[in-house]
C-alpha positions as CSV (number, residue, x, y, z in Angstrom):
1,X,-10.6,-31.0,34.3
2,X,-8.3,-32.5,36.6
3,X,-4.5,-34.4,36.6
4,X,-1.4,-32.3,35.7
5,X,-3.5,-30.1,33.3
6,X,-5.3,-28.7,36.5
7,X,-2.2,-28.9,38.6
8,X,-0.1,-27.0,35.8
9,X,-2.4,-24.3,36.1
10,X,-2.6,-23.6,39.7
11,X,1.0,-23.9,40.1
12,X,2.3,-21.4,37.4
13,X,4.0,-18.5,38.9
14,X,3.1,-16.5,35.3
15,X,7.0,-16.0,35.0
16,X,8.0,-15.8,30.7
17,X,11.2,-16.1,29.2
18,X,10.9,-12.1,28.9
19,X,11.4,-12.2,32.6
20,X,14.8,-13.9,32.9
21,X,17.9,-12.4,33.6
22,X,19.5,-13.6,30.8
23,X,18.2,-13.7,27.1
24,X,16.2,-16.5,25.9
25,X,15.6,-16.6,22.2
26,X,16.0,-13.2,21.6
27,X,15.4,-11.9,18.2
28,X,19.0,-12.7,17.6
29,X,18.2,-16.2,17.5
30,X,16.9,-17.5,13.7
31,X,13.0,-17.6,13.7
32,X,13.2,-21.1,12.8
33,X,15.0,-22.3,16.1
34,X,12.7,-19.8,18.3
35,X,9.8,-22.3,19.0
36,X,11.7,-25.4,20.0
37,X,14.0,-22.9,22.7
38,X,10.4,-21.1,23.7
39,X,8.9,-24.8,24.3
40,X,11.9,-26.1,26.2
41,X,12.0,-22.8,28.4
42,X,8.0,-23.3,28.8
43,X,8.6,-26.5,30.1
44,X,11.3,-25.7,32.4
45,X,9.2,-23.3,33.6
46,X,6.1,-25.2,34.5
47,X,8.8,-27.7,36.3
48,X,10.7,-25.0,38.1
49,X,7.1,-23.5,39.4
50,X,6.3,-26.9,40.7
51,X,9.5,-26.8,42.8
52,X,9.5,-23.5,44.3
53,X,5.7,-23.3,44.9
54,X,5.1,-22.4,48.4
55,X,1.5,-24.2,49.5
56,X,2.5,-27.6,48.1
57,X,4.2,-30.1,50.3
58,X,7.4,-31.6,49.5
59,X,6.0,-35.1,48.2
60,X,2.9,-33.2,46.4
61,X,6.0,-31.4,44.4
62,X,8.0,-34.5,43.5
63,X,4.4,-36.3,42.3
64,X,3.9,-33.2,40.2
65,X,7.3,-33.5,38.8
66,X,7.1,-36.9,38.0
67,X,3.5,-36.6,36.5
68,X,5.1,-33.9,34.2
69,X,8.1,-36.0,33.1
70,X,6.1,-39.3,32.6
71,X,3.5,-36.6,30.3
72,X,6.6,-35.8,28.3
73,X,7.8,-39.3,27.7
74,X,4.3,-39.8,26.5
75,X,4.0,-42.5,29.0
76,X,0.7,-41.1,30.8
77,X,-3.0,-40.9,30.1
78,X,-2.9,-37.4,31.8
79,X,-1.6,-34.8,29.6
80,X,-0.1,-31.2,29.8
81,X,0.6,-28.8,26.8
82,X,3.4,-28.0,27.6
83,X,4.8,-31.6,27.9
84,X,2.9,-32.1,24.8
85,X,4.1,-29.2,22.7
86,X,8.1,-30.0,23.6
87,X,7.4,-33.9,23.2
88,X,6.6,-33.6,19.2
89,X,8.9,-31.1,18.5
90,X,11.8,-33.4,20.1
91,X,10.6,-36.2,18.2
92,X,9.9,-34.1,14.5
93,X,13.2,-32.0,15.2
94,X,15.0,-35.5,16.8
95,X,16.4,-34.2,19.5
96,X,16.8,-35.5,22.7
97,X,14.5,-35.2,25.6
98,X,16.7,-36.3,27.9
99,X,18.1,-32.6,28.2
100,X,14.6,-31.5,30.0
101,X,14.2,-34.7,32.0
102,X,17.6,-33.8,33.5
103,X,15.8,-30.1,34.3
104,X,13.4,-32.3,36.3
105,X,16.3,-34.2,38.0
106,X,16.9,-30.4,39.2
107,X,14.3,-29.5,40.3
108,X,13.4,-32.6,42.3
109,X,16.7,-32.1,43.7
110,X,15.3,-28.7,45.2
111,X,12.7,-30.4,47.1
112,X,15.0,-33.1,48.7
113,X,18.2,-31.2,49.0
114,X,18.5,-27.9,50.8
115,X,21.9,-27.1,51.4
116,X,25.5,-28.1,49.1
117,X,28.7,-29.5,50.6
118,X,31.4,-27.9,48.3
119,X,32.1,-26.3,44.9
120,X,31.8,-30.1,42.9
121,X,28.6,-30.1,45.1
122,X,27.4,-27.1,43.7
123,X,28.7,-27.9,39.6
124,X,27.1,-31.3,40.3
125,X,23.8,-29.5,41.0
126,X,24.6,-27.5,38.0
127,X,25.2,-30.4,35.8
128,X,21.4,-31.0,35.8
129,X,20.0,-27.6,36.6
130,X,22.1,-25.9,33.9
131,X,24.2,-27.1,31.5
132,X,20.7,-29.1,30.0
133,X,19.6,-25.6,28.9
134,X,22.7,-24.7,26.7
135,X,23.0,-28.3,25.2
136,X,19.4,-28.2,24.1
137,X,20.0,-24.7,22.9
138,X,23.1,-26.3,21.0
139,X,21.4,-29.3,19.3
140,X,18.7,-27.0,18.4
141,X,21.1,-25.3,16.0
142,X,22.9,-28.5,15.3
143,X,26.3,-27.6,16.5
144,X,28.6,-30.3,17.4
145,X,28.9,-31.3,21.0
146,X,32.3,-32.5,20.8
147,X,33.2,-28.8,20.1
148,X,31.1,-26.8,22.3
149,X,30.1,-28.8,25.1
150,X,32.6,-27.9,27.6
151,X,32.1,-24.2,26.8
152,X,28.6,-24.0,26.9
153,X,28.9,-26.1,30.5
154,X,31.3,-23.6,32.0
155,X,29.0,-20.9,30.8
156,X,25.8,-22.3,31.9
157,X,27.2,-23.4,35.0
158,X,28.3,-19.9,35.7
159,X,24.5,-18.2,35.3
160,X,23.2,-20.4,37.8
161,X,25.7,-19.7,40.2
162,X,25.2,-15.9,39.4
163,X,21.2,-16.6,40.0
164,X,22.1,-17.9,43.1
165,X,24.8,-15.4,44.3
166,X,22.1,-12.6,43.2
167,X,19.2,-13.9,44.9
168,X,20.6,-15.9,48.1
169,X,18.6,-13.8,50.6
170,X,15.2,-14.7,48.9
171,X,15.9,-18.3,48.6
172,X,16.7,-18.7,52.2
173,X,14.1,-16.8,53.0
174,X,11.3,-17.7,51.1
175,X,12.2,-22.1,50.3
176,X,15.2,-22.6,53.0
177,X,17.2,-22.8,50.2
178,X,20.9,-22.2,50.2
179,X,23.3,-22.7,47.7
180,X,26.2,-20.9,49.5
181,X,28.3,-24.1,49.7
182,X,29.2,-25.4,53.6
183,X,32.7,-25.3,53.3
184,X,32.4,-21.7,52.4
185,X,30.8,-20.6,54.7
186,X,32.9,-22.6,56.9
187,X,36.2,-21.1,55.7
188,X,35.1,-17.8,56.6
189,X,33.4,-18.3,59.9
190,X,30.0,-17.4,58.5
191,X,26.6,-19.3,59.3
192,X,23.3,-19.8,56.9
193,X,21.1,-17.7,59.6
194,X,23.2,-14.7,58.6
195,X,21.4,-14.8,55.0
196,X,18.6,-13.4,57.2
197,X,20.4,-9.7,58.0
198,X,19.3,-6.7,56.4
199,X,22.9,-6.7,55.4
200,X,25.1,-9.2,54.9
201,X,27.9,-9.8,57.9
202,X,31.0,-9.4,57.1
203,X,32.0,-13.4,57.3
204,X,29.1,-13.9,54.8
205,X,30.2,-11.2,52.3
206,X,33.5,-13.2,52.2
207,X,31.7,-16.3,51.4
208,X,29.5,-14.4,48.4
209,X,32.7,-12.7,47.3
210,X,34.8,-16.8,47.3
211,X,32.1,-18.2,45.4
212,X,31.8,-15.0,43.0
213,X,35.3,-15.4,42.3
214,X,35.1,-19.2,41.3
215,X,32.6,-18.1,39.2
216,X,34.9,-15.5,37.2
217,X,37.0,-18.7,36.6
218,X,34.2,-20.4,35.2
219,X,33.1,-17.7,32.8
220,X,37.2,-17.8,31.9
221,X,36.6,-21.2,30.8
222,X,33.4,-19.9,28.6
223,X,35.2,-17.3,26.9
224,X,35.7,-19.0,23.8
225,X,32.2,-20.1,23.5
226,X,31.0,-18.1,20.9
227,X,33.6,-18.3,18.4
228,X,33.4,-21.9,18.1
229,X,30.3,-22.1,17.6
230,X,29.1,-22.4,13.8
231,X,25.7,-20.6,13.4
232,X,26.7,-16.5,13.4
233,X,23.3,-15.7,15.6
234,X,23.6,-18.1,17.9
235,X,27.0,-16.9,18.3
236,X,25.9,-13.4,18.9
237,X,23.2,-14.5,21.3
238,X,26.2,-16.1,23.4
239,X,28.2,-13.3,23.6
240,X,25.6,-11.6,24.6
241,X,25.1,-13.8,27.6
242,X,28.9,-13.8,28.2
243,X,29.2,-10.2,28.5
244,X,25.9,-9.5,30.8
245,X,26.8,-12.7,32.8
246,X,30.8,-10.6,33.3
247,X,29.2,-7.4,34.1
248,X,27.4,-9.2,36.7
249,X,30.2,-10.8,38.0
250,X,32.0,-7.5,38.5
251,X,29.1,-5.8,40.3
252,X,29.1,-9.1,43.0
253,X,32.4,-8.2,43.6
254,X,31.6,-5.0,45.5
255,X,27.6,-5.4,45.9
256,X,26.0,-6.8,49.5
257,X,23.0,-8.9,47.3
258,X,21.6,-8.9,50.3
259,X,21.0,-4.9,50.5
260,X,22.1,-3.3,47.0
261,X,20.4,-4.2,43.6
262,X,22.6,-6.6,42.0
263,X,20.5,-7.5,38.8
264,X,21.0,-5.4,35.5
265,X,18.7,-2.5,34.8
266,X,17.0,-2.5,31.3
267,X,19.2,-0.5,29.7
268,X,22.4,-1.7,31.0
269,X,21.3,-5.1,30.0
270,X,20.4,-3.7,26.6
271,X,23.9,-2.1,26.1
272,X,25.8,-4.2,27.9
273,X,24.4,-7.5,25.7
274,X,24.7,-5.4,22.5
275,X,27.9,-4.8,23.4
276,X,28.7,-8.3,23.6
277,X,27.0,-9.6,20.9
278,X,28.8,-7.2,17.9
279,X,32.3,-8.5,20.1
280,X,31.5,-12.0,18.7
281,X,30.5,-10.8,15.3
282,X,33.4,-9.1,14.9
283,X,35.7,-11.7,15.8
284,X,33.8,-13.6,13.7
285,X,34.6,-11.0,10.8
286,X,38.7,-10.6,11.8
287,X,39.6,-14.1,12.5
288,X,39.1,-17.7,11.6
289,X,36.9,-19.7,14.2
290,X,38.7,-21.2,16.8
291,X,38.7,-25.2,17.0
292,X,38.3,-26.7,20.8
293,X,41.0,-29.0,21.0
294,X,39.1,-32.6,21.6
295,X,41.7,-33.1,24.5
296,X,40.5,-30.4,26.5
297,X,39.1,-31.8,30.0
298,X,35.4,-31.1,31.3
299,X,34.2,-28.0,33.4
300,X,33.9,-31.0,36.2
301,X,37.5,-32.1,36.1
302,X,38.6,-28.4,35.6
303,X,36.9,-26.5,38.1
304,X,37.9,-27.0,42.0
């Protein structure tokens, strides 16, 4: 056996959905929309393992990467399941594959690009690392991206920021990765070798703490997510996500991710997303759904 087949398989970190720190296609989601989310997220995965696997060298990564996209697009003789498995279901559900190609873009983008100027830096990143995963989600469930688009971004956009907020230490650590934003860590006086500490410096707990706050305004933004969307799971699963990815945002306000545990246990992450999740239903119940006025502006042009 050889090509991306072989390649998949020594590359695979053995990370599932079940492992993420947000839900992916829990058992709120309908049954029916559960195997097109699980073979997105499987190839995200593969894709993501590619990029953060530490014996291959920077172009082997970016060959893989390309090798899986061009299996998706059905445009190689080599093949992968997972490529395979989320190319026919795009084609019989007719939905875009465009959303996972721009997952690749991201991850490529890992390889080449280590460090991130500013904020529209870091949501540019976030255009492709991020917001593909909720549209897919979206279009899935056939909910209309006029409405929920801009939501969903600022939401999205948030939980990767969180990731990266929650695990900065690692990533610098382990890849050289840092997506603390220069001008950040300029404002405050701190530098990237200070991600190295046992503790995070004081200059670089004021650059987690800027960046953590941006983020609360982004989640602002997503707060209306689930009630506009149309399908009552889906909606549940969102404010789900919305109220984990809040009580996450309030422990990085007073957390050093570089020392204290800053991911949710088990059963705060059970309570806290239950919690969440009967909020949207019962808004649901109470109150019409809200409409998302087709003037609003982007999370790009909104978010500085």
């Amino acid at each position: 056996m050889n090509g991306v087949i072989m390649d998949l398989a020594h590359t695979s970190s053995g990370k599932t959905h079940r492992d993420e720190n947000f839900p992916v296609a829990s058992f709120l989601i309908a049954p029916r929309h559960r195997a097109p989310i699980l073979a997105f997220y499987d190839f995200v995965r593969a894709a993501d393992d590619i990029s953060d696997h530490a014996a291959l060298a920077p172009q082997e990564k970016l060959d893989l990467l390309d090798r899986l996209d061009a299996a998706l697009m059905g445009k190689s003789a080599e093949d992968a399941p997972v490529a395979r498995r989320l190319r026919d279901i795009c084609r019989e559900g007719r939905l875009d594959p465009q959303h996972a190609r721009d997952l690749i873009t991201a991850f490529k983008r890992d390889v080449t690009q280590l460090r991130y100027r500013d904020w529209d830096d870091l949501i540019d990143y976030c255009r492709y690392s991020a917001m593909p995963v909720g549209r897919f989600v979206c279009d899935v469930h056939g909910e209309d991206p006029s409405r929920v688009w801009a939501a969903n971004d600022a939401l999205c956009a948030a939980l990767q920021v969180i990731n990266h907020l929650q695990d900065c230490a690692k990533d610098y650590r382990n890849l050289d990765r840092v997506y603390l934003t220069r001008e950040s860590l300029d404002a405050h006086g701190a530098r990237v070798e200070m991600l190295a500490e046992p503790t995070a410096p004081a200059p670089l707990l004021a650059t987690i703490r800027d960046l953590n706050e941006r983020t609360a305004r982004l989640l602002a933004q997503a707060r209306p997510f689930a009630d506009l969307i149309d399908d009552m799971r889906l909606a549940m699963e969102v404010g789900a996500i919305q109220s984990l990815a809040e009580k996450l945002i309030a422990r990085l306000a007073v957390a050093d991710p570089l020392s204290e545990k800053t991911h949710a246990g088990k059963i705060g992450f059970a309570l806290t997303g239950a919690f969440g999740a009967l909020g949207a239903l019962l808004r649901r119940t109470l109150r019409p759904r809200r409409a998302l006025s087709p003037a609003a502006p982007d999370v790009h042009s909104r978010i500085r």
